[in-house]
N, C-alpha and C positions, 0 to 999 in steps of 0.2 A: 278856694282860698278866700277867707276875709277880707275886705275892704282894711284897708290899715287906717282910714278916716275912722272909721268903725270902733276901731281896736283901740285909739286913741279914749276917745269918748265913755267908753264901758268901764261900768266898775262892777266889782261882787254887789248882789243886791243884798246882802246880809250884813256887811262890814264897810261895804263904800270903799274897799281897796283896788289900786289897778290888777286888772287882772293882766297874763299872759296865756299868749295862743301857743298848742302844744300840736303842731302842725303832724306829728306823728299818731295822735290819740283821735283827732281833730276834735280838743276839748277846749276849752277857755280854764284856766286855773286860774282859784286864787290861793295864792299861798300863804296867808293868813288864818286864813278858812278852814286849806287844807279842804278844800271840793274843787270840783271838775263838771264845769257844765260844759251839756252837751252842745253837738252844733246840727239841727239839721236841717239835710237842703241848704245849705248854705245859712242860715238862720239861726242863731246863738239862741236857744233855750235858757234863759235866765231866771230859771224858778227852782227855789231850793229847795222841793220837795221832790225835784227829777235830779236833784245835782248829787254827784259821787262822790265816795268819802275816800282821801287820798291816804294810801298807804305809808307807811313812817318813810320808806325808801323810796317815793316816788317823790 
């Protein structure tokens, strides 16, 4: 699980929106973005060229 000092701090590198932790994906979303980066090892990947492209119903 994330640090929530962490979680505070972090925005989409693309849009500078807060993001939200998807504790079940264990992704970071921004939903502006509409991407899903990943987390690993405990370590937020925060590059848009590894980030997912969120589907209309997610």
């Amino acid at each position: 699980m994330l640090d929530s000092k962490l979680l505070e701090i972090l925005v989409c590198p693309l849009c500078k929106a807060k993001i939200d932790y998807d504790k079940k994906n264990n992704e970071l979303i921004c939903k502006k973005c509409k991407l899903a980066y990943p987390i690993d090892d405990d370590i937020p990947v925060m590059l848009i060229d590894l980030a997912r492209t969120l589907e209309t119903d997610e």
